[in-house]
Each structure stands twice: as C-alpha cells, then as structure tokens.
N, C-alpha and C positions, 0 to 999 in steps of 0.2 A: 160471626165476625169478631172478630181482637177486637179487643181495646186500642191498639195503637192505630189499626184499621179504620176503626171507627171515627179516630180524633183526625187521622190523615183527608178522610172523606165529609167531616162536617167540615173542617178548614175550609176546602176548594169551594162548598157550596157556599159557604160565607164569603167567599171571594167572588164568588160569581155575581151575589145578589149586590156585595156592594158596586162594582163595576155598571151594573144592570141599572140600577138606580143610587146616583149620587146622594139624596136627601135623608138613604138611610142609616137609623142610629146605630146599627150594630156597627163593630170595628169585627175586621177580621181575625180571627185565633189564629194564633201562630201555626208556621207547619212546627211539627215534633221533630224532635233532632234523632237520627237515623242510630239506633245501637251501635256501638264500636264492634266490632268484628273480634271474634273469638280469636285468640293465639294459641297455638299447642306450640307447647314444649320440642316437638319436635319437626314442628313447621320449617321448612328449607327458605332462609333470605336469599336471592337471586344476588350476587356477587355483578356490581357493576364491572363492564369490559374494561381493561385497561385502554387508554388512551394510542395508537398506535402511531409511533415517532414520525413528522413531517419528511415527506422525501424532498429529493431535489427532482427538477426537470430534467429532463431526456432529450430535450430537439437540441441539436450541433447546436445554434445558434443565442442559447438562451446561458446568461451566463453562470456559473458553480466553481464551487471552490478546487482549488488543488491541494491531493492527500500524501501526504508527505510522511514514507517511514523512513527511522532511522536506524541502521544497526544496534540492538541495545536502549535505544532512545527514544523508544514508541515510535507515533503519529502527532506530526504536524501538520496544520490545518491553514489551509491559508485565502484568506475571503475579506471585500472590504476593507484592504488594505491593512488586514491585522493578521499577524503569524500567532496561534494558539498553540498548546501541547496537552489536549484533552486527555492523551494515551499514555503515559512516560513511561515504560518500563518492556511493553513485548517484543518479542523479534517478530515482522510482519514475514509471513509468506506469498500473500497475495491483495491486492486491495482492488475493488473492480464495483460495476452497477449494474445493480438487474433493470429487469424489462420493465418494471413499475417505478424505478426512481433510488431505490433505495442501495446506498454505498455500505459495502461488505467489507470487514477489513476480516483474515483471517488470521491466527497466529497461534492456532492450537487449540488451549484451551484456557482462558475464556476465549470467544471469537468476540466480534465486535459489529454492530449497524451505526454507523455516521446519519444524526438526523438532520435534517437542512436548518435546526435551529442551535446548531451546534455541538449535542451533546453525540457522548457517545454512550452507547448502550449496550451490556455485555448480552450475550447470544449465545450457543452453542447449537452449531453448524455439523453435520456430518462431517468427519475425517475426511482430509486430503483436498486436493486442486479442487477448485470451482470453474465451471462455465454456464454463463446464462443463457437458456435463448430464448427466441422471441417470441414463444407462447407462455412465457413465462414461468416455465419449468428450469429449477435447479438441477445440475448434473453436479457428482462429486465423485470422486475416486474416493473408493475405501481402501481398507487393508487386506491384502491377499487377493487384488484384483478383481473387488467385489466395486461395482459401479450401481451407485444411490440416485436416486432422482424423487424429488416431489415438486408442488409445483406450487408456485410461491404465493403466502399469505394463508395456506391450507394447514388446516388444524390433523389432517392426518398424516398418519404414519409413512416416514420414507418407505419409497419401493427398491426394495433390494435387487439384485442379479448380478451374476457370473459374466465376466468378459469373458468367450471364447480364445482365452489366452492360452499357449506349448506354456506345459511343466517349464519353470526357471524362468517366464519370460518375465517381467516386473513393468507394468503398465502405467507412468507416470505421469503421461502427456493428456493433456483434455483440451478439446476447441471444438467450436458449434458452426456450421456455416448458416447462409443466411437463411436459407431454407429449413433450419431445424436438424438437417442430419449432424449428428452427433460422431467425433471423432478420438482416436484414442489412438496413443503410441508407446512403445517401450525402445530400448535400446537397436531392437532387430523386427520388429515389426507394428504394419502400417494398419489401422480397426475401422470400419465404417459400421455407425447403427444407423438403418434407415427403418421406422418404425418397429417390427419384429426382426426383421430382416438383418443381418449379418453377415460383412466381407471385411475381408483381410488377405496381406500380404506382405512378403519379407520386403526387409530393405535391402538384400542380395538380389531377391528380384528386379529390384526398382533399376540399381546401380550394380554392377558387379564387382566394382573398383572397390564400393565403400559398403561399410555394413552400420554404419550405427546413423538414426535416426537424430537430432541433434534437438530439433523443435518442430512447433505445428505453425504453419502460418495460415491464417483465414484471410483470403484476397478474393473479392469481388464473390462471387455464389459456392467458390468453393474452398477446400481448406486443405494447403501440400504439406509434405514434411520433407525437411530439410536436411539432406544428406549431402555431406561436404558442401558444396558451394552454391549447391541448386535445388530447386523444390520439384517433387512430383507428386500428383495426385493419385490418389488410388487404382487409378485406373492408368497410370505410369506416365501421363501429359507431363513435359518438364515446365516447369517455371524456372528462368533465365535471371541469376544474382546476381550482383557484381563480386566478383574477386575482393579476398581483403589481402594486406598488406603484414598482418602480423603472423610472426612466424609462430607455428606452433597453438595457432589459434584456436576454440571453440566458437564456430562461427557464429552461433548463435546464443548466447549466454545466460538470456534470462526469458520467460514467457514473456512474447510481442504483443506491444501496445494496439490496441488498435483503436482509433478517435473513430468518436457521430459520424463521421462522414466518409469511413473506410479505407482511411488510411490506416498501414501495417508498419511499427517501425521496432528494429530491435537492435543491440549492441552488439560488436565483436570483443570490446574492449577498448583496443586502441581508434574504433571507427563508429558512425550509427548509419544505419540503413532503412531506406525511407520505401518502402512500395504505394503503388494507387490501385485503388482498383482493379484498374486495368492491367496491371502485371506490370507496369513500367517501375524499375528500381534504379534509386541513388544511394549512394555512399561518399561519405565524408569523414576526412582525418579530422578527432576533436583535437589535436594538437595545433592544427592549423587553423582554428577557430581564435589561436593570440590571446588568450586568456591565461593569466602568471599559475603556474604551476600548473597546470593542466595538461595530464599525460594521457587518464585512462575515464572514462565514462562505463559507469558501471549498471545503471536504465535509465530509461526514456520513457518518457509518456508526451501524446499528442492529444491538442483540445481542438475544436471543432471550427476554430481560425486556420489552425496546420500549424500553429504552433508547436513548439519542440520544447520539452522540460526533463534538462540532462539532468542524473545522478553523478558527478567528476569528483574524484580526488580534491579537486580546486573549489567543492563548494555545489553548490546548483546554480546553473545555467539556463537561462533561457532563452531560445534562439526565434528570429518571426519566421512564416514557413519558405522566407528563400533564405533562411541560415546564417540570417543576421543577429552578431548578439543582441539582443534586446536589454539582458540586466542579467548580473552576475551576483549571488549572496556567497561573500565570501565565505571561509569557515567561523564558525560563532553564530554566523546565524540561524546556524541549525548545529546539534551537537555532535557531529558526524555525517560521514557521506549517507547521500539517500541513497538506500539500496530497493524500493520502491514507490511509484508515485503514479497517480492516476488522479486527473485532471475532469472536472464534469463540466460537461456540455462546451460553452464557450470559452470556457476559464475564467478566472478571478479579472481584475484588471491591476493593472501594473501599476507602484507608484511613483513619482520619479526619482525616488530611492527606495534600496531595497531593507526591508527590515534589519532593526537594530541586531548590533553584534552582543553579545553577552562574553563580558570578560572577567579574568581572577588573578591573584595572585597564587603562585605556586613553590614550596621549596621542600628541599629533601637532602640527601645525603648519599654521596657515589664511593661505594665501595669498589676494590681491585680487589682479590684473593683477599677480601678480609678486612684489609688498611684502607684510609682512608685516602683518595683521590686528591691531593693538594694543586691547590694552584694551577687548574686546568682547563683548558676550556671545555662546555658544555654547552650542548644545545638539544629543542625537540621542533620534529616536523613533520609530517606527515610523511609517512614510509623513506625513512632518512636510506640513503644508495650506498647496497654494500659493495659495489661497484663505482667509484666517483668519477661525476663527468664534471667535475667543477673544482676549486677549493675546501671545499667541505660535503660532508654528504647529505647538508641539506640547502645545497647550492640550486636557485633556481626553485625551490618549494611555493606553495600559495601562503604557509605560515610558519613563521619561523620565530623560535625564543632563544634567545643567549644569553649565554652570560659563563662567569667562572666560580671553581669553585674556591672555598676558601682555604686554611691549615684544615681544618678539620672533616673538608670532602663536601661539607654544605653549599646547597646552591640557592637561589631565590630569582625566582623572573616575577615581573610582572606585567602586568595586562596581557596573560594568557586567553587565546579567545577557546571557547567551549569547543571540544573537537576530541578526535581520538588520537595519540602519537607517539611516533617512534624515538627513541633516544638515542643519541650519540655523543662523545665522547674526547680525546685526545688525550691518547697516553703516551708513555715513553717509547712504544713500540708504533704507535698513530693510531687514529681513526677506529675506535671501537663503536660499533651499530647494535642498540638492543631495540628489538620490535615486541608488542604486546608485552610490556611490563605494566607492573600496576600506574605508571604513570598515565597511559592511555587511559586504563580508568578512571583515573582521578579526572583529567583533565574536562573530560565530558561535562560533565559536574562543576563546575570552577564556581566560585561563591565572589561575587562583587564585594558582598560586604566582611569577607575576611580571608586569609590567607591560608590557605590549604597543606596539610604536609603529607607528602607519598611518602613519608618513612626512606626508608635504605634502599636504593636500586643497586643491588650484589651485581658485577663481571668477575666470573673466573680467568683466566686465559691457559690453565694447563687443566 
C-alpha cells in the first residue's frame, strides 16, 4: 500500500470512530490534498466555443427590426425607435433570414450576420444569390453555374454541384418553394431540383412571344418565373399579373420580397405589386401615393402586418397593408435611397416621427470651359430633369438646395440633408444638368459640425 493510500484510509477510519462515538479524543486527520496533475508541454488546452450571435424570431407576428441598405452607405438598422448604421461602407446585394432566425446581409466579401443584439458580425458566405429553406439548408449560386448548398449552423464543408445548364446559359435566379424544391433561372431558361431529381425548360417554351425570364416568384406552394407580364410554373400553369404602365419597363426589377405570412411583392419602378398566396395580384402607381418628389420606387419589403417598406427617390416610405402612408423619412434620413430592405417578423414599431435628418453645409466652385461661373444660379437634387417639366430641373424634387454663385464661380448652401445628387446649373445658353459628380459624394457624408468643399465641379459645353 502507498503511503498516500495509507494516510487516505487511516483518515476515514478516524472519521468513522469519531462519528461512532462522540466521547472520543482523537480528532480526525485530515484528508491529504490530491497531487496536481502532471502538464506536458505538449498537452492540447480545449479552446472554449465562441459564443454564437443572438437571432431574431421567425413567427409573422413577433416583432424585429427593419434592415435597411443604402447604395454606398452600408446598412441601417432600425429597432426601438432608433435608426443605427452598424454597416457604413458595402454595397448590399441581398439581405434576407434563414430558417433558424438569423439575418444575412450579403455584399461580397466580407458578408455579414445581423445579431438581434445589434451588432453585426463579418461572415464569409459562398458566392452569389442566397435562398433559405425550411429545413434549414442554405442554397447559393456560385461561379460558372456551380449551385452550393450546406445546411445551416454545420461545421462542414459546402456541397458543391453542377446545374444542368446549355453552354452560355448564366444562371442567376435562386427561390425555394415551401416545400423545399429548389429553383433556378437564367435569362432563357426555367430549373427545378426536386431532391436528385432534375427538370427544366425554356422560356420559348413557356411563352413564344417572350424569351427572357425577368424573375422568380414564390406564391403559395409553388414558385413561377416571370416572363413579361405573367408568371408560369414549370410545368407551364400561368400566374395572371397585372399590367404595368411604364413604358419600356423591366417588370420585375429587383428579387421579390416575400413577408411570414406569404405575401410576394416586387417593383416595376414606376409601380409595386403585391401577390397573396392565392395568386390574387395588385398593383399601385407610387406617384399617386402624393408623397413630394416621388416618382420611382426602387424595393420593397413586407412585414408580417402587410405592411409595405418602399425604397423611392423621395426617401423611404411606409405604407399600412391597404396602402396607406403610414410615415415618410425624408432624404437625410438615411444617406441615400434604399436599394434593399428586409423587415423581420412583425416590424419595428413606428414613432410618431420619423428619424432625425442629418444635415451640412456644402460649398465649391463651378467651372464653364475652364472660367469661372459668375453670378449664376445653382442648385442640387436628386436626379435634377434633363427634360424640364417645371422652371427649373429640380422643380418638384423631395430635396432641393440653391443658391448663386459668386465673381469667382463659388457657391455655398446650407443645411444640406445627407443624400446622393445631381447638379444643375444656369448658364448663358440655360439649364446645364451634371449627374454623378463628386458632389453626390460628398453630400452622402455632409458633416454638421463643419462645412464641406467638393472642390471644382468642371462643364465643358464643346
């Protein structure tokens, strides 16, 4: 027997006798304290899991914030009646929720996870389009028509595979129906993956009139693509759209929202169009929504009220689900139009104003061929009309700054609100329009607490 053995086993018996009988003198010997455990050098410490970022809820009814990208101008976050900008800098290409809660913003590379405690957390996601479905498998489009899938929260490896795509075709569309089949489209033809299984067909087939595939819509169990003004299913069922109004139009513009509760809505531009499940569609001019400057609506997302959350030239809008304005953020309140937004569950709640505007001072100097611009008037606004249906070409705008310039072509506005915009002008010959100059830059950016200079905006006219 050890020595330590030894000392372990007279202790207990010394514990027993006292216990046994109270009267006697001995005290019990301590237990012996256990050796420390040998370390090697090359012993592996187990690395605690990192902490994995809170989601949001999933039921329609529960409420989440709305994710707001801006051209240039990241993501903005809007929850609690506080507008944040966790993101400032990427261009979003998609922002959407898996099946477990968690909000994806995608924008290349880094990509992004929205936690429900705020932060955002950089990621890097397979290439291209995402769609979730609801066993909780990620689908993405890769490069050269390669389709990724793994399934979410898995520490392994994406599974790759080939879409049975024709040499040339370029497969850019992804949507899931509710059932899990997974769908896929390029400009001329229409992809179903039903577990191993694979079908396809042209959109010549579908339509003979039309050949290009426009978008995917997911309505009620199944998912059409959208060739000119109507949708059909793979199996060539039409779905019935309303007509739009604008000429020349792409009817469907950007990838369709779809809210908890299966509503389908997406822009033409000058209109948004609302499907139900049931196949039933409406369409609405956003000009006749009577909101100042407000011509073109550029996306839409719907929250699990039926609420509507337009991207317009005039700011972000929010309409209740019979298409009433609800509340209008002008420009400044965000620093450009939203060109995507995706709303969880119920939505934020509304306050009964809308987030502050954030404003600057701005000035600079208008060159002609060289010389300076004297004494002229100037102004900026968003996409100023090189066609005027007004007095000026920024007649009728949601924001407008003017002013003149001085002998030396310098100009100064102030209380520019944060925004992107076009320039215009008045020279001896009238109305000069310059679009996407550094002013547009700059303005996004406008600093409260000092006065900004965009340097020299140069017009030639020969």
């Amino acid at each position: 027997m050890t020595l330590g053995r030894a000392l372990f086993v007279a202790a207990l018996l010394s514990g027993c006798r006292s216990h046994s009988d109270p009267s006697a003198d001995e005290k019990p010997a301590p237990a012996p304290i256990p050796p420390a455990p040998a370390h090697s050098a090359s012993a592996k410490v187990a690395k605690p899991e990192a902490p994995k970022p809170p989601v949001f809820p999933t039921a329609a009814d529960a409420p989440g914030p709305a994710v707001i990208a801006v051209e240039d101008g990241g993501v903005f976050v809007f929850d609690h009646g506080k507008l944040t900008n966790p993101e400032g800098k990427s261009r979003v290409s998609y922002i959407g929720q898996t099946h477990a809660g968690t909000v994806v913003i995608k924008s290349g590379f880094p990509d992004y996870v929205l936690a429900a405690d705020g932060t955002v957390q950089k990621e890097r996601f397979p290439f291209g389009p995402l769609a979730a479905a609801p066993d909780g498998t990620l689908w993405f489009l890769g490069a050269s028509n390669e389709l990724v899938h793994t399934q979410e929260g898995s520490a392994d490896a994406p599974i790759k595979e080939k879409i049975p795509a024709d040499e040339g075709e370029f497969v850019n569309k992804i949507a899931v129906a509710k059932n899990g089949d997974v769908y896929f489209a390029s400009l001329g033809a229409f992809y179903r993956k039903r577990g191993a299984e694979w079908k396809s067909v042209k959109a010549s087939d579908l339509v003979k009139t039309e050949t290009q595939i426009q978008g995917l819509l997911p309505v009620g169990d199944d998912v059409y693509a959208v060739i000119g003004t109507a949708g059909y299913d793979i199996d060539g069922k039409k779905l019935a759209l309303p007509p739009t109004t604008a000429m020349f139009a792409v009817y469907v513009q950007e990838t369709p929202s779809v809210s908890p509760t299966g509503l389908v809505a997406f822009t033409t531009g000058l209109e948004y169009v609302v499907v139900t499940p049931e196949g039933k569609s409406s369409i609405k001019s956003v000009a006749a929504l009577g909101v100042k400057g407000l011509s073109e609506a550029s996306t839409i997302a719907l929250d699990g009220q039926g609420r509507r959350w337009l991207g317009t030239d005039a700011g972000l809008v929010v309409l209740s689900k019979d298409d009433r304005v609800l509340q209008v953020w002008p420009p400044g309140t965000l620093n450009g139009e939203a060109k995507k937004i995706f709303v969880v569950g119920a939505g934020p709640e509304l306050g009964a104003d809308p987030p502050p505007v954030t404003t600057g001072n701005v000035t600079g100097r208008v060159l002609i061929d060289g010389q300076p611009l004297k004494s002229s008037d100037i102004m900026i606004c968003d996409s100023p009309a090189s066609v005027m249906t007004g007095p000026t070409p920024c007649s009728g705008k949601a924001a407008v700054s003017a002013g003149k310039t001085d002998d030396s072509g310098v100009f100064h506005f102030t209380d520019v609100p944060a925004w992107s915009y076009g320039f215009a002008m008045k020279t001896d010959s009238g109305w000069r329009v310059m679009l996407g100059s550094s002013l547009g830059q700059c303005c996004k950016n406008v600093d409260p607490s000092k006065e900004v200079n965009v340097g020299d905006v140069s017009v030639k006219t020969n």
